[in-house]
N, C-alpha and C positions, 0 to 999 in steps of 0.2 A: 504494500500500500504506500502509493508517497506522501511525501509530505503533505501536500495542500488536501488530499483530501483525509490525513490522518486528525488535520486540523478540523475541518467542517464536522468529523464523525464526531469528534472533543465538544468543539462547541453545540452540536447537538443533545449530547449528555448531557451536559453542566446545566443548557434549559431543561431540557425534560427533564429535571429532577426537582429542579425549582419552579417548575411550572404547575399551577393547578389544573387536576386532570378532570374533564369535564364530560370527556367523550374518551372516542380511541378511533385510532385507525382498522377499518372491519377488513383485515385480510381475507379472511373465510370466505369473505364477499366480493371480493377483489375479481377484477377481470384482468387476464391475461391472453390475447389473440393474433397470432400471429397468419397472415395471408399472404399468396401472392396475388400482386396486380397484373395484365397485360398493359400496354401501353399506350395512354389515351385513354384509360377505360375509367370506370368509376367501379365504386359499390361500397354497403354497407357493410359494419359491424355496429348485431346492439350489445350491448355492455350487461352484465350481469345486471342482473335487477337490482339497483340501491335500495338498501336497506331501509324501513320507518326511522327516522329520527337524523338523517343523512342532511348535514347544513353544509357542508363543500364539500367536496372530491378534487384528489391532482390525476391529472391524466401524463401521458408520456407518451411520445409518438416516434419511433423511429425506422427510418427509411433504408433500408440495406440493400445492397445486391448479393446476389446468390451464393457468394466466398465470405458475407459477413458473419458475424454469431455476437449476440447480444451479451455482452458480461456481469453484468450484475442486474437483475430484476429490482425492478421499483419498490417493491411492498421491502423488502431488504435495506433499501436505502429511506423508508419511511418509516422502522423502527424507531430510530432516532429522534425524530420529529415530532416536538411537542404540539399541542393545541394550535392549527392555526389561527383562531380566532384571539389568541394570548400571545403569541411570541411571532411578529410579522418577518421578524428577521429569520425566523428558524424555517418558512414558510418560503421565504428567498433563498432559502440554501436549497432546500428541495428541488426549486427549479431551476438550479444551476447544476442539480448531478442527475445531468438530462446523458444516455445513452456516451458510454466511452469511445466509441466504435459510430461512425455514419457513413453514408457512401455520398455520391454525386447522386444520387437518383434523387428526384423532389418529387413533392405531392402539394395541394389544396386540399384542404378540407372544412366539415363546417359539424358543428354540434345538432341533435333535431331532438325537441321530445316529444312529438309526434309523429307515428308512425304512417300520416299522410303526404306530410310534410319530409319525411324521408323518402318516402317513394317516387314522393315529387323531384326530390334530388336524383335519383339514381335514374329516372327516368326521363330525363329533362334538365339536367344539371340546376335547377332552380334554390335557390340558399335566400331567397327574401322572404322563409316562414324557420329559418335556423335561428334557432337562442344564443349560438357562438360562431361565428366566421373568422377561417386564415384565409385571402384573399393571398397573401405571398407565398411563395414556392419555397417548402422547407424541405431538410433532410432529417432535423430532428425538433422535436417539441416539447414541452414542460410548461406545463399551467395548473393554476390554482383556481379552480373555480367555487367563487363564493357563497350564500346565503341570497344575497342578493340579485344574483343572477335568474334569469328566465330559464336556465337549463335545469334550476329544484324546484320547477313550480309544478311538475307531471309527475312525483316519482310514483314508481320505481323506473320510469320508461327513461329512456338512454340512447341515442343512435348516432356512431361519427360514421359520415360518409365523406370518401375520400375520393380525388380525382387526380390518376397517375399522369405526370406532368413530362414523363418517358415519350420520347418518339419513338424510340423503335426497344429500347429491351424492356423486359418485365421488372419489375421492383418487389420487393418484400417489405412488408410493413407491420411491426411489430405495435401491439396498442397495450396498453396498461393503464388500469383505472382500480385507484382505491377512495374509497369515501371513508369520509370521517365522521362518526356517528354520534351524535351531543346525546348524554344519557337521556335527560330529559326528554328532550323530544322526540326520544326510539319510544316512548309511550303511547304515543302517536295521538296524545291530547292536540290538532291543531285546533284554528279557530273555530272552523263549521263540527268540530267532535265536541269542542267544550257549548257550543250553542245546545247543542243536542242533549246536557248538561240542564243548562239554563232552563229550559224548556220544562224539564220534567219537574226541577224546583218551582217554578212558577205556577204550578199546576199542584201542589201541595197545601193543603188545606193550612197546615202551620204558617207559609209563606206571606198568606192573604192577613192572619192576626199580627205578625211578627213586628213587634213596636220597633225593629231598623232591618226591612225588609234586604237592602242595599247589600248590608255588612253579612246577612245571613246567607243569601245567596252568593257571596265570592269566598266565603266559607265550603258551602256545600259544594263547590265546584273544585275544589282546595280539594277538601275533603275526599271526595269523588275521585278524582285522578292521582291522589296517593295512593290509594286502597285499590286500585286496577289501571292496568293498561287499558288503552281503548280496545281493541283486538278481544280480550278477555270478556268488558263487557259485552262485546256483542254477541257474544256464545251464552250469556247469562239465559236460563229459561224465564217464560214471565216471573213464573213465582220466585224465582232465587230473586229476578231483578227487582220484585216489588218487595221483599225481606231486606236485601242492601241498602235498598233506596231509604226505608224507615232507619236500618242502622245509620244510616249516613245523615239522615237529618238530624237526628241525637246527638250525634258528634259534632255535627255546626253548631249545632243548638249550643253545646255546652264550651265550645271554644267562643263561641260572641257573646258570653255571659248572660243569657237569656234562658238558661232551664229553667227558674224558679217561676219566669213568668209561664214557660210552659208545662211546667206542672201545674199551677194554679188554672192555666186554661182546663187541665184533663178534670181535676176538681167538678170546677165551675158547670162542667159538661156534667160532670154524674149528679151534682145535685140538681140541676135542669131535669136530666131522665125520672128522678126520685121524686120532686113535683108534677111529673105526668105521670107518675104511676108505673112508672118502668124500674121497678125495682131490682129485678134481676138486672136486666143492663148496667145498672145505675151501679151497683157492686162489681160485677165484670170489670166495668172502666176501670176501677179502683186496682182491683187483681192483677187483673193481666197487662194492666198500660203504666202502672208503679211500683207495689209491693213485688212483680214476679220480677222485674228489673231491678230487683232491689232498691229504691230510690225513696221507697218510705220513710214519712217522719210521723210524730205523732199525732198531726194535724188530720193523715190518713187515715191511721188508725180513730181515731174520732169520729172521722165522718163516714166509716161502717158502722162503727157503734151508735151512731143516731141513724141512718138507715136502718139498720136490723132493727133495736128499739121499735121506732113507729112502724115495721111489718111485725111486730110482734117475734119477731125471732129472739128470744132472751137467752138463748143459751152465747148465742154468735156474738148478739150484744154484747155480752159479759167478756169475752173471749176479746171482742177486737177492744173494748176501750178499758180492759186492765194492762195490755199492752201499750195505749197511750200514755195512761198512768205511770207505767215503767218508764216510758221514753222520756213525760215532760212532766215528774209528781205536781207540779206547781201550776198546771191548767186546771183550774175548780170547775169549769165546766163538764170534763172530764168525770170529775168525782161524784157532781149532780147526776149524769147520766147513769152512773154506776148504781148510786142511791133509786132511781127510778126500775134499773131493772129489779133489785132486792124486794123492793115494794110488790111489785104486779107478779113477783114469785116466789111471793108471800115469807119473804124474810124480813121484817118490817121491825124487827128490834136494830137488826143492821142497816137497814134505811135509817132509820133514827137516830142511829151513829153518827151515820156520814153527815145530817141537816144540823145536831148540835156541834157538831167542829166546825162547820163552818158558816152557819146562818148570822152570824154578825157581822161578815165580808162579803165585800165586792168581787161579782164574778170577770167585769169589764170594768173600765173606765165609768160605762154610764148604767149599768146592770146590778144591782145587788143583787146577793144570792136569793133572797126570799120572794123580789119580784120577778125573777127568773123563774123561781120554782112553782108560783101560781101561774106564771103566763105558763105553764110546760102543763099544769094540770087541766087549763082551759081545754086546749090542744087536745089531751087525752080523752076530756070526755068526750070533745067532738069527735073525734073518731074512734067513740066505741069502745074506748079502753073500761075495764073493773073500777069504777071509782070509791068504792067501799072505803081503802084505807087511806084516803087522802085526807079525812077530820083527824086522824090520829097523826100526821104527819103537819097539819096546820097547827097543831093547838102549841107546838112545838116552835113555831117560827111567828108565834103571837106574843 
């Protein structure tokens, strides 16, 4: 190896090691095609299919005659070579170790990502629907082609078509193309995949209450493309994708600091169903949309234990708001309720417990417990409830 290029391989070390790695170069993916031409003639090569997430490719183009032989393959000399998008100079070395070896033969050629557009070349020489044109006659070539370029707006499609610039012998043309693959964007999240995104948040019943609608949604889209490649969701069945989609929301949910308000929505919703008489529902919400996700606090447990209560379920009653009592002992509402189930299942020396410990305290701010306890008794008769031991429990709170 001599010097000068003992030097370029150094300098490309010392960057690639200090460089942030972002992507890589996809050898796996790499194209390598070597042809002959006749002379005057044209034709294509397409390039292996670029990979999802492919923001430049270098290509190399070399021109031989029939006693040349190519010495070192490109993908070999782009080990070296850090991030184009990070190190530009490392990215100019690249295409300065273009082919050791070239002949006098020359070519034209032009880049296509359409494969009408190529045809039209090789059938017609025509190059004003090409993304990249060499109008001059080379024998060897090294380019970097960018993000910016018209040649990444088709992938994976790819086609150089060449036209041998030979009058009378044939030429060989060796092509070499490696793309460099941004991790990110091999997810294949682009703009029209993250729309497809948007769409399905906006369409989310959470979406329409979410007191910052904006922040919740670039969440869920966040959200959504960490937990899958696009390719991935698209093999989703409905049902997997309508289970992700709920997991996904929860997780915006709770990175935009807004669970609490959507818990209170899920609440709000079962005591709506519990006023229309849907009581089974009305418990459900409660089970399967907080306690089974674990997300309960005592305020849940509460609002089963007044649910069950007014259907008369006193066992369930008892079961969900001693549980509140554990979680929060210092809600006396709580303790009332507890008192009400004792009473109407005829433990009423333990009701009488619970009313003298705490009938000279406030249940709220504006609530004492005693006029709590008469607006609850109102309540019961009206619906039916045994009011037999309710004088025994007033004479108590007089």
């Amino acid at each position: 190896m001599n010097k000068l290029l003992y030097f370029v391989f150094a300098f490309f070390f010392s960057t690639s090691f200090f460089a942030q790695k972002d992507g890589f170069w996809d050898k796996e993916r790499a194209t390598t095609k070597e042809i002959s031409l006749s002379a005057g003639k044209r034709t294509l090569i397409k390039a292996e299919d670029l990979p999802v997430g492919t923001t430049e490719f270098v290509y190399r183009i070399t021109v031989l005659d029939e006693n040349q032989k190519l010495t070192s393959s490109l993908v070999s000399v782009l080990k070296a070579i850090p991030d184009p998008t990070g190190i530009s100079q490392g990215t100019a070395g690249a295409i300065h170790l273009t082919s050791a070896i070239s002949g006098d033969d020359k070519c034209t050629y032009a880049l296509f990502q359409e494969a009408n557009a190529a045809n039209s070349f090789l059938k017609e020489g025509k190059t004003d629907r090409a993304c990249w044109e060499q109008k001059e006659k080379v024998n060897k070539e090294a380019k970097l082609i960018s993000s910016s370029s018209l040649c990444l707006t088709n992938l994976p499609n790819l086609w150089f078509g060449f036209e041998s610039q030979n009058w009378v012998m044939n030429q060989k043309i060796v092509l070499e193309v490696v793309p460099w693959v941004d991790y990110k964007a091999s997810r294949g999240w682009d703009k029209t995949a993250k729309n497809e995104v948007v769409t399905i948040g906006k369409k989310l019943e959470w979406y329409k209450v979410s007191p910052n609608k904006e922040l919740f949604l670039a969440q869920f889209i966040e959200s959504f493309t960490e937990k899958y490649k696009y390719s991935e969701f698209k093999q989703l069945l409905s049902i997997e994708k309508n289970k992700t989609i709920l997991e996904i929301q929860e997780i915006a949910i709770k990175k935009t600091n807004q669970f609490d308000f959507y818990l209170d929505k899920i609440r709000a919703e079962s005591i709506l169903l519990n006023r229309n008489g849907k009581v089974e529902e009305a418990v459900l919400k409660i089970q399967n949309e907080i306690i089974a996700k674990k997300y309960a606090k005592d305020v849940d447990y509460g609002l089963l234990g007044d649910i069950y209560l007014f259907s008369k379920q006193y066992a369930k009653a008892e079961e969900s708001i001693e549980k509140a009592i554990k979680m929060n002992p210092s809600e006396l509402r709580y303790h009332l309720i507890l008192a009400h189930v004792y009473l109407f299942t005829d433990r009423v020396s333990e009701a009488k417990d619970i009313h003298k410990m705490y009938k000279d305290q406030n249940i709220s701010s504006k609530e004492t417990w005693i006029k709590q306890t008469n607006y609850d008794f109102v309540e019961f008769g009206l619906k039916g409830f045994p009011t037999d031991n309710f004088k025994k429990i007033s004479r108590i709170l007089e």
